[in-house]
C-alpha positions in Angstrom: 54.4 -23.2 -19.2 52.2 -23.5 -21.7 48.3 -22.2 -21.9 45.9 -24.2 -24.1 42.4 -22.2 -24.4 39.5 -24.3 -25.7 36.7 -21.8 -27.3 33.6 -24.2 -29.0 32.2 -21.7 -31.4 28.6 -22.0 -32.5 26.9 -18.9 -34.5 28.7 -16.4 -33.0 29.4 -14.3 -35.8 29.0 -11.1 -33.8 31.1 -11.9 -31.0 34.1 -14.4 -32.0 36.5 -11.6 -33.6 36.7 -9.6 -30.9 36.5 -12.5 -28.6 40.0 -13.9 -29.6 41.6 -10.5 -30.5 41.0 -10.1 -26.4 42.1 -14.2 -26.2 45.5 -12.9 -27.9 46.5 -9.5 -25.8 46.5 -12.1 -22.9 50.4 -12.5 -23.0 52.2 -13.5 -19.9 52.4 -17.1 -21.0 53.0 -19.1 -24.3 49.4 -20.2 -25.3 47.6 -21.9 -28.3 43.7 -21.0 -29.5 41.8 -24.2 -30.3 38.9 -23.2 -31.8 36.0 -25.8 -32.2 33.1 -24.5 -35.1 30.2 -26.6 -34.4 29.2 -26.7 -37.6 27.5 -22.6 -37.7 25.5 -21.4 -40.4 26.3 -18.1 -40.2 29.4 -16.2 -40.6 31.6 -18.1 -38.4 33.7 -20.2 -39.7 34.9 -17.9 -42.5 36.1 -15.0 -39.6 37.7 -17.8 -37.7 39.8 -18.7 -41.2 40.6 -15.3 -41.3 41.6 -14.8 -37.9 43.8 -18.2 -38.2 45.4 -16.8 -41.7 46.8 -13.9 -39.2 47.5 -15.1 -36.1 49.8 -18.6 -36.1 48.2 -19.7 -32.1 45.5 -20.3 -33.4 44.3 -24.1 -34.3 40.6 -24.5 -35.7 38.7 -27.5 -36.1 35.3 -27.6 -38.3 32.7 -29.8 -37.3 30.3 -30.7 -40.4 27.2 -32.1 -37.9 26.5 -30.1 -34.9 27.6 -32.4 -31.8 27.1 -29.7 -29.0 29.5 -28.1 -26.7 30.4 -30.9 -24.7 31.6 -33.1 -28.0 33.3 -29.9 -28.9 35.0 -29.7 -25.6 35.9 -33.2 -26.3 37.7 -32.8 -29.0 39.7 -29.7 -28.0 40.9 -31.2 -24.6 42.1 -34.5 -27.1 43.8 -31.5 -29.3 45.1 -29.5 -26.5 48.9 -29.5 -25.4 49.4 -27.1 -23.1 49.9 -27.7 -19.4 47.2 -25.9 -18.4 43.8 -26.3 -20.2 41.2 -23.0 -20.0 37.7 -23.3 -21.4 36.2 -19.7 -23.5 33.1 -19.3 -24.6 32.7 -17.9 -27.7 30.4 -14.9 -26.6 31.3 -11.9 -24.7 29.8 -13.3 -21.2 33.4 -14.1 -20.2 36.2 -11.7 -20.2 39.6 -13.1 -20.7 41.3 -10.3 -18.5 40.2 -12.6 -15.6 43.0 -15.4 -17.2 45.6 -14.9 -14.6 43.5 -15.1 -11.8 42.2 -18.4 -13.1 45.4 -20.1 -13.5 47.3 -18.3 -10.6 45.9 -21.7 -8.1 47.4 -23.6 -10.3 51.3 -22.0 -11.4 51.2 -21.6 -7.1 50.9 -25.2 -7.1 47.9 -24.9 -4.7 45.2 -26.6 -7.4 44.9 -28.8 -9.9 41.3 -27.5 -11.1 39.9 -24.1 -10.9 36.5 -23.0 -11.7 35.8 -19.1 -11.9 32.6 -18.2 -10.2 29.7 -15.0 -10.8 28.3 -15.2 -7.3 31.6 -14.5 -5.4 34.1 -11.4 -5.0 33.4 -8.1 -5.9 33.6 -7.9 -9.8 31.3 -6.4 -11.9 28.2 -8.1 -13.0 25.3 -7.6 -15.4 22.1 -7.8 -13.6 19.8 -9.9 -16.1 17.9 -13.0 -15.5 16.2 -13.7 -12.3 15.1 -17.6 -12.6 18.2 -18.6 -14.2 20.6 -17.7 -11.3 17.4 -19.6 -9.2 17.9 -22.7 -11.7 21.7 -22.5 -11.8 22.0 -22.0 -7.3 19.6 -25.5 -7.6 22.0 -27.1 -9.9 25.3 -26.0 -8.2 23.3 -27.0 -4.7 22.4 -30.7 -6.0 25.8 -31.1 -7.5 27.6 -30.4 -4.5 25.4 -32.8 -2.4 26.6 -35.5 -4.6 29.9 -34.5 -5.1 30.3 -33.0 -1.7 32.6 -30.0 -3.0 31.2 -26.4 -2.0 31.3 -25.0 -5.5 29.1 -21.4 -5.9 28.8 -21.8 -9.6 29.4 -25.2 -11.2 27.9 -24.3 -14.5 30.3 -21.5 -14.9 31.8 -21.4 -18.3 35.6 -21.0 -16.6 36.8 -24.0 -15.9 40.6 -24.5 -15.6 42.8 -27.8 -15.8 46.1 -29.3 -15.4 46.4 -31.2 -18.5 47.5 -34.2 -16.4 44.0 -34.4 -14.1 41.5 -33.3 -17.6 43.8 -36.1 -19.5 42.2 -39.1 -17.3 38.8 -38.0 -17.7 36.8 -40.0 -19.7 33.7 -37.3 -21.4 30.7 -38.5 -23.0 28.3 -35.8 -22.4 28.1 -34.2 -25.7 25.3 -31.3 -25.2 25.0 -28.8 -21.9 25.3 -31.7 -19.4 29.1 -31.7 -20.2 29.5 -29.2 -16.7 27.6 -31.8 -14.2 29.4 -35.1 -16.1 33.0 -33.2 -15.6 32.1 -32.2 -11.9 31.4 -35.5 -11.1 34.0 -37.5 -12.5 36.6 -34.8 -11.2 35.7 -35.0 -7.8 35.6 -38.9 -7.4 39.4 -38.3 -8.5 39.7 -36.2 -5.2 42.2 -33.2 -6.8 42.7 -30.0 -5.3 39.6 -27.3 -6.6 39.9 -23.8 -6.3 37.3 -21.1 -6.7 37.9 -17.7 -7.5 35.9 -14.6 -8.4 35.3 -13.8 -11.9 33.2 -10.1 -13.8 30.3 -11.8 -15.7 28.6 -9.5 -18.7 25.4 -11.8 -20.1 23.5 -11.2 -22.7 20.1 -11.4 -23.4 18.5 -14.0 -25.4 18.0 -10.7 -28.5 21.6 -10.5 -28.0 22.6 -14.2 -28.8 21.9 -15.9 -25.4 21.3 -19.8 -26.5 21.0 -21.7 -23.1 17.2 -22.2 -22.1 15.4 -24.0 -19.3 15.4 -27.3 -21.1 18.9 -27.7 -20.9 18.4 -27.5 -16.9 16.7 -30.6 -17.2 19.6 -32.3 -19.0 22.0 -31.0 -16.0 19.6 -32.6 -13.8 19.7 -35.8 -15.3 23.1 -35.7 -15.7 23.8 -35.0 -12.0 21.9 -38.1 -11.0 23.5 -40.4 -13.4 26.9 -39.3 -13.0 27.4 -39.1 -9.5 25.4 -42.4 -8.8 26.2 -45.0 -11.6 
């Protein structure tokens, strides 16, 4: 078994070393590092050289136009070749110790997705924002109406794939409404989801935080024109 993880990389200069050296102590399984720069103008790219130089998992792609993280995504699930595919932020929000309780659905061959969820279980959570865990229950609420899935947290960054089921999916979204369009298009194919618990440490926007309000407009649209056309 093999464990592809996908990390799009965008200005993250203070987080991406220490992101991956946590990516690699994750050992139970054979896995590769696909690393997707979206063309950063900071630091990045030349720690990820650096960290690819020493470590021979890792793969790293350089964007020279900034696409978003959905196009970057895109191009790491085309690059991926692992049986199971793992999405990573960059940041620190995410912490890869939760990897085996992702995947675990899927090596029990209960699911065939898995998305890893803040607002359920008992793991440890910063306490930030007030009106973006508002905006992101309203998403995940009008999502699941369409889709009819009981997801807590569809715009999780944990998501989780069999490389089979992510394979057939057809991706255009190339900005933040990549988690609606993939929602959508998953669930018309009717596999087996799975939720599980995950710790969530976010960041403030002084810290690096990037998403914003607009881009809950984008998921909006998104959820409307993928689940109905």
């Amino acid at each position: 078994m093999k464990l592809s993880i996908i990390i799009p990389c965008y200005n993250e200069e203070r987080t991406i070393k220490k992101l991956v050296e946590k990516v690699i102590k994750f050992s139970l399984y054979e896995k590769e590092i696909i690393i997707i720069d979206d063309c950063s103008t900071d630091n990045s790219r030349e720690i990820i050289t650096t960290l690819a130089k020493d470590n021979s998992i890792i793969k790293y792609i350089f964007f020279e136009k900034n696409v978003g993280k959905g196009g970057a995504l895109k191009k790491g699930f085309d690059t991926a070749i692992g049986d199971i595919i793992l999405i990573q932020d960059a940041d620190l929000e995410y912490n890869p110790k939760e990897y085996y309780k992702l995947i675990r659905p899927i090596l029990d061959g209960n699911a065939d997705v898995v998305y890893g969820s803040r607002f359920i279980g008992g793991d440890e959570r910063r306490i930030l924002f007030f009106w973006h865990t508002v905006a992101n229950k309203v998403l995940t609420l009008l999502s699941n109406m369409f889709t009819n899935l009981n997801l807590t947290d569809m715009e999780t960054c944990y998501k989780v794939f069999t490389k089979e089921l992510i394979k057939k999916v057809d991706l255009r979204e190339k900005g933040s409404g990549f988690d609606p369009e993939v929602t959508a298009k998953i669930a018309k194919l009717k596999p087996k989801i799975y939720e599980v618990g995950i710790s969530y440490f976010g960041r403030t926007y002084d810290e690096g935080k990037k998403i914003g309000f607009k881009d809950a407009f984008v998921v909006l649209k998104c959820i409307f024109i993928y689940n109905l056309f």
